[in-house]
PABA-996937 format. One line per 8 residues: their letters; for each residue x, y, z of C-alpha. Coordinates in Angstrom, 1 decimal. Example, Ala and Ser with C-alpha at 12.3 -4.5 7.8 and 13.67 -1.06 7.14 Angstrom:
AS = 12.3/-4.5/7.8  13.7/-1.1/7.1
! end
This chain:
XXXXXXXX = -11.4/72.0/-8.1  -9.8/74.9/-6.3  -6.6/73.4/-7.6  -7.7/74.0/-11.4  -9.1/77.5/-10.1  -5.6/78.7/-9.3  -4.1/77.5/-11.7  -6.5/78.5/-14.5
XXXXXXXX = -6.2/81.7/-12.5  -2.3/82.1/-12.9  -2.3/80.7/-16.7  -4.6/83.6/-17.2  -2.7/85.9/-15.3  1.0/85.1/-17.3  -1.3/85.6/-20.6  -2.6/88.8/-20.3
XXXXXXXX = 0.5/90.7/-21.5  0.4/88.3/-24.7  -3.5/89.0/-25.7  -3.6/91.4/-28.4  -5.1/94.4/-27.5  -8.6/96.0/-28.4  -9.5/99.5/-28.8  -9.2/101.4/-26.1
XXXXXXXX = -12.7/102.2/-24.0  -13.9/105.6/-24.0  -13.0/108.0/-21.5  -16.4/108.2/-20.6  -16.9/104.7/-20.4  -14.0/104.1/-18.2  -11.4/105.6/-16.8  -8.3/105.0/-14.8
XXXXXXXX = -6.5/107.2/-12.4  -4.0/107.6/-8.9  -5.1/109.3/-5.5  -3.0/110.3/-2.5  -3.6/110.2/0.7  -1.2/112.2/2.0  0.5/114.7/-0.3  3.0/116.4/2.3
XXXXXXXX = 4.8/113.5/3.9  8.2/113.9/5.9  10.8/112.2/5.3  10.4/108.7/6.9  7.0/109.1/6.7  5.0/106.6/5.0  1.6/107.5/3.0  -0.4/105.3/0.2
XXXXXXXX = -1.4/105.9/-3.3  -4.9/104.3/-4.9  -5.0/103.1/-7.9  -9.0/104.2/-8.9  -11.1/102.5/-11.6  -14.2/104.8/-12.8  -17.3/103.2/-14.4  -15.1/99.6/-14.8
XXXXXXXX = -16.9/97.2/-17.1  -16.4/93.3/-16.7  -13.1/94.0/-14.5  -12.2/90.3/-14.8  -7.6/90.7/-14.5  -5.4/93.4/-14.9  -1.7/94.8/-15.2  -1.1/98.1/-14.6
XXXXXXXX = 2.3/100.0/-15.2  3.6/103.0/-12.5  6.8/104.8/-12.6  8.2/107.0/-9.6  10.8/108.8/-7.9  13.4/106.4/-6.7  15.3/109.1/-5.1  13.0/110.4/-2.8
XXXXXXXX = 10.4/107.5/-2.5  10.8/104.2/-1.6  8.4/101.6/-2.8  6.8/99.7/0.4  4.0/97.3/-0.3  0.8/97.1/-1.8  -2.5/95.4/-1.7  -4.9/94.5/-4.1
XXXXXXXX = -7.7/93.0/-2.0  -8.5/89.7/-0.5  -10.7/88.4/-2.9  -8.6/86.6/-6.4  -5.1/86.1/-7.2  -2.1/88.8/-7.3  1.5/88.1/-8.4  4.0/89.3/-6.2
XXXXXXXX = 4.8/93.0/-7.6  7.5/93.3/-10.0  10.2/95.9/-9.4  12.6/96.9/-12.0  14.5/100.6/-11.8  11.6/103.3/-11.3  9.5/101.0/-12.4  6.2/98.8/-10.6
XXXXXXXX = 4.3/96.9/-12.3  1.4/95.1/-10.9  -1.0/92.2/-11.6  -4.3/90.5/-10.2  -6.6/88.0/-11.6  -10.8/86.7/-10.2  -10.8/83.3/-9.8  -13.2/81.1/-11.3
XXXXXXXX = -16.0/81.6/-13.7  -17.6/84.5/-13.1  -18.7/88.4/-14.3  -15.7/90.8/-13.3  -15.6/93.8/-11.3  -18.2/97.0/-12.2  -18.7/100.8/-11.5  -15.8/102.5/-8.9
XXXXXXXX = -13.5/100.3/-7.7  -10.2/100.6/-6.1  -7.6/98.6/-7.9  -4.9/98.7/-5.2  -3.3/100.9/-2.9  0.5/101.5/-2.5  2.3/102.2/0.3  5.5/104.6/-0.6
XXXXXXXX = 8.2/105.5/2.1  9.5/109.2/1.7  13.3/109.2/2.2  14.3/112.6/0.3  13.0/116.3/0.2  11.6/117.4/-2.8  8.3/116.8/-5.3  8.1/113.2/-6.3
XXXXXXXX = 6.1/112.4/-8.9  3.8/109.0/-9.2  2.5/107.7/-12.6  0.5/105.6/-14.2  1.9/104.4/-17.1  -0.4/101.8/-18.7  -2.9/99.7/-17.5  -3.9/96.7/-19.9
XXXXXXXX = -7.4/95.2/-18.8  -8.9/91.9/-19.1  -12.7/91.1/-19.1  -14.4/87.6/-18.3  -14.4/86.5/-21.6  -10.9/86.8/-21.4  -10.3/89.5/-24.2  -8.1/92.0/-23.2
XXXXXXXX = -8.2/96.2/-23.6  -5.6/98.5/-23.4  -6.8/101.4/-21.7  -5.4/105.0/-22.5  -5.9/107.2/-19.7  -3.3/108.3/-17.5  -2.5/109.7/-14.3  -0.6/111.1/-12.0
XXXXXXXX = -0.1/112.2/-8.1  2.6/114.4/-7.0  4.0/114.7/-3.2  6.1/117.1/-1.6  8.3/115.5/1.0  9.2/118.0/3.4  12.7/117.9/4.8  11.6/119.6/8.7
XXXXXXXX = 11.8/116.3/10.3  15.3/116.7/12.8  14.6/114.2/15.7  10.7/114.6/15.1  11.4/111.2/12.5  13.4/109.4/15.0  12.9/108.2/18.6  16.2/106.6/19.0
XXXXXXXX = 18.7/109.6/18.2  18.1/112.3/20.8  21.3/111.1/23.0  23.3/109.3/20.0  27.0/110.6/19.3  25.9/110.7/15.9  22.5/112.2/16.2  23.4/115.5/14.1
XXXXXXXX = 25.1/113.5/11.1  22.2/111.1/11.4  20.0/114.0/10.5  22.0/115.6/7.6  22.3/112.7/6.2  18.3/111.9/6.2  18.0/115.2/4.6  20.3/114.5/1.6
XXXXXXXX = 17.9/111.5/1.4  21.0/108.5/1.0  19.3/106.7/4.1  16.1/107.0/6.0  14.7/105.3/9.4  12.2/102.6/10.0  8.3/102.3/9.5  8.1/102.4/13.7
XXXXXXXX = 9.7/105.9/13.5  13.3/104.9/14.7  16.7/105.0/12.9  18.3/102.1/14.6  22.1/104.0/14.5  23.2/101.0/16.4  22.3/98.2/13.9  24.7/97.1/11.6
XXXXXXXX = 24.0/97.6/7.6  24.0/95.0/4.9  26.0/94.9/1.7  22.7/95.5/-0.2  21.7/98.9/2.1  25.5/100.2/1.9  25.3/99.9/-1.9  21.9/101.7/-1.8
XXXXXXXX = 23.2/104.5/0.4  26.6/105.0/-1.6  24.3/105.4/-4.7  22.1/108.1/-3.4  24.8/109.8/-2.2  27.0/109.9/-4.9  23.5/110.3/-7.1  24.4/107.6/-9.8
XXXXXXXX = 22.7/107.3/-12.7  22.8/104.5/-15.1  20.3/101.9/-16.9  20.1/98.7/-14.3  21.7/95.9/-15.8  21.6/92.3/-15.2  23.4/91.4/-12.4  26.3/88.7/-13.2
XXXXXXXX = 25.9/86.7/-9.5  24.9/83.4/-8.7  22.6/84.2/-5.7  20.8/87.0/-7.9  17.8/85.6/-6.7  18.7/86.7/-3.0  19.2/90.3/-4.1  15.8/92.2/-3.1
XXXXXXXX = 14.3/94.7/-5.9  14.8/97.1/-4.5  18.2/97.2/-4.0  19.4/95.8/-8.1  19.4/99.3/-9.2  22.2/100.7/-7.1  24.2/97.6/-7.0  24.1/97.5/-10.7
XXXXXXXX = 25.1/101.5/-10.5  27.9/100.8/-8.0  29.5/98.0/-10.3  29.1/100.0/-12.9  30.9/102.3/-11.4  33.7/100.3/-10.3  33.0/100.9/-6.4  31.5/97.3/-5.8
XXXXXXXX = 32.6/93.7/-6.4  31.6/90.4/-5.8  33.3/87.2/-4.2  35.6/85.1/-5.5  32.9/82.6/-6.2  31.2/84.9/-7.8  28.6/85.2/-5.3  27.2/89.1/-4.1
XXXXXXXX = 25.9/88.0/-0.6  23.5/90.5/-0.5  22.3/90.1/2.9  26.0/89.9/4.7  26.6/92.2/7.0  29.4/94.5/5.7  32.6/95.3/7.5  34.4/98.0/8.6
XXXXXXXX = 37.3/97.0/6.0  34.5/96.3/3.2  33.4/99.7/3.4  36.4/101.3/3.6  37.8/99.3/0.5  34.0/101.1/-1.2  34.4/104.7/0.1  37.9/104.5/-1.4
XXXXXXXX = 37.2/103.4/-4.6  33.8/105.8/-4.7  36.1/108.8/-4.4  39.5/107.2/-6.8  41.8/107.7/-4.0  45.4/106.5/-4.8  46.8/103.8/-3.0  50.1/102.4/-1.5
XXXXXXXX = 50.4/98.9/-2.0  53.6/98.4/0.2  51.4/101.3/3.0  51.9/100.1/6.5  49.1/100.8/9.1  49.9/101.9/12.8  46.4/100.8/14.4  47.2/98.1/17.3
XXXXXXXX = 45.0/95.7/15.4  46.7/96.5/11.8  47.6/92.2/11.5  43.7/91.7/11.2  43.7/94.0/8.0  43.7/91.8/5.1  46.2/92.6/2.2  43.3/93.6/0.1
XXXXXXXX = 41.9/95.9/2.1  45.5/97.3/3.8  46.2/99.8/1.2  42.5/101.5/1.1  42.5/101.6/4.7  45.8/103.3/4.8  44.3/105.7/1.8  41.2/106.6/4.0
XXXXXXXX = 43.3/106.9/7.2  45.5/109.6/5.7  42.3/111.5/3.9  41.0/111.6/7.6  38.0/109.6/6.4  38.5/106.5/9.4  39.2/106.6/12.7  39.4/103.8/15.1
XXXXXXXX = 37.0/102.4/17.6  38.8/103.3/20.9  42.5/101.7/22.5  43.8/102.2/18.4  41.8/99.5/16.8  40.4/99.6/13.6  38.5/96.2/13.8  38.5/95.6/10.2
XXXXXXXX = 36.2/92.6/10.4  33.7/94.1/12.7  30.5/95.0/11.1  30.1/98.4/10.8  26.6/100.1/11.9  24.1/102.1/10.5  25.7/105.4/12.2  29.2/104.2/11.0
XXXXXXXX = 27.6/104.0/7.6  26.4/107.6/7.6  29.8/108.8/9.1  31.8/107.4/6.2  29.6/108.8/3.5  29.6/112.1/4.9  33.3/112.0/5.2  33.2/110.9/1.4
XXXXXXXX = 30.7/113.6/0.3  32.9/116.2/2.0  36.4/115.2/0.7  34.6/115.0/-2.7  33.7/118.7/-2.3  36.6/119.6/-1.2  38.5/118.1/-3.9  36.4/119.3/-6.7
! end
């Protein structure tokens, strides 16, 4: 029985898009609208957003439709109650849209209710604005409403945080780049309230930081690799933007590998192409460890040796195919952001 529930449930749920729409309710029927907790987060702070429901009639499903900054927030999570059945939220560009369904046979939802509350990351100084785009509603006679109201919450992430954000940074050699980068928003730290400069950084959060810093801009497209599926959401935007932009490539069988750690070559090879340095095919290298550079990579890590972009890690190495960390990460774009200006 429960079996037929959920399913009924999830039949419902892929419908509700599809049912043609009534007219909408009267504002003073019902009404639909966001709330924020905290509207002065720091950056790496978290703080949630409610979506509210006002005099609700027969609240049997929903979707609802929000849009937000993507360059100073950072969608976290969300939660829609215990009680039915949510899909997993779908993320697409600056987009969220969500979706939850009652199980069973029974009246839906009345008077105020909280629809869900979101969880956003700030990551960027600046106003961020949150908005409800649409919201299509579904009653227990399964006929469905679009309602017109909208609205929206604003939050002003402020930029003061130094090592107030971070509680693994005060001693680091890269404490002070750590924190400029932060506040030009291309990385932020961890829910627990450290930075982790030590850890070493994906394919998937190098593309993410390159893109903030280089603030690319660009429709997402549909991602050409085989293991798309492995890609998280929140990520396909600035990979799409990087490939777009000719900075990142996939593997030979076409494959992205999106949680590979990247290497010190790797990102190299990427801060080279972000900034269309020229290269030296025939370049020779003079690091003691210049046989482990592949041929691919040799000339970019020539290019960014004589922009003064790399250095090595100590007795001349370069160890191309060590993976580099989160604090190498921020180094390399900083170096890139400042040769850009330099260069401009």
């Amino acid at each position: 029985m429960i079996r037929k529930l959920l399913l009924f449930s999830l039949a419902l749920f892929l419908c509700i898009s599809s049912l043609p729409p009534k007219a909408a309710f009267a504002a003073n029927e019902q009404a639909y609208s966001l709330s924020i907790a905290n509207a002065s987060p720091k950056v790496n702070q978290t703080f949630q957003v409610k979506v509210n429901g006002t005099n609700v009639i027969d609240l049997y499903a929903y979707e609802i439709n929000l849009t937000y900054d993507t360059k100073r927030l950072q969608f976290v999570s969300v939660d829609l109650g215990k009680e039915g059945f949510a899909v997993k939220p779908i993320l697409k560009g600056n987009t969220i849209q969500l979706a939850h369904t009652q199980i069973g046979e029974k009246a839906g939802k009345k008077g105020n209710v909280t629809l869900g509350t979101l969880t956003f990351r700030a990551i960027a100084a600046g106003s961020a604005d949150i908005a409800l785009s649409s919201i299509k509603v579904v009653n227990s006679k399964i006929e469905s409403t679009v309602v017109s109201s909208r609205s929206s919450v604003k939050a002003v992430v402020k930029s003061d945080t130094g090592t107030n954000g971070f509680t693994d940074i005060s001693s680091h050699w890269a404490k002070l780049s750590i924190e400029e980068a932060v506040k030009l928003g291309f990385i932020a730290g961890f829910t627990d309230g450290t930075f982790r400069p030590n850890a070493q950084t994906t394919r998937s959060e190098f593309a993410v930081m390159l893109s903030r810093a280089l603030k690319l801009e660009g429709v997402e497209k549909e991602l050409p690799f085989t293991d798309v599926n492995k890609i998280p959401a929140w990520a396909r935007p600035s990979i799409s933007q990087t490939i777009a932009a000719g900075i990142l490539n996939g593997y030979d069988n076409n494959t992205f590998r999106p949680a590979r750690n990247i290497t010190r070559a790797e990102m190299t090879v990427m801060i080279v192409r972000a900034l269309k340095l020229k290269v030296d095919p025939n370049a020779k290298l003079s690091f003691a460890d210049a046989d482990k550079v592949a041929d691919w990579a040799r000339p970019s890590v020539a290019a960014a040796y004589e922009a003064n972009l790399i250095k090595g890690r100590g007795k001349n190495l370069f160890a191309p195919n060590e993976n580099a960390t989160r604090a190498e990460a921020v180094i390399m774009i900083l170096g890139m952001l400042e040769h850009k200006e330099k260069t401009n």
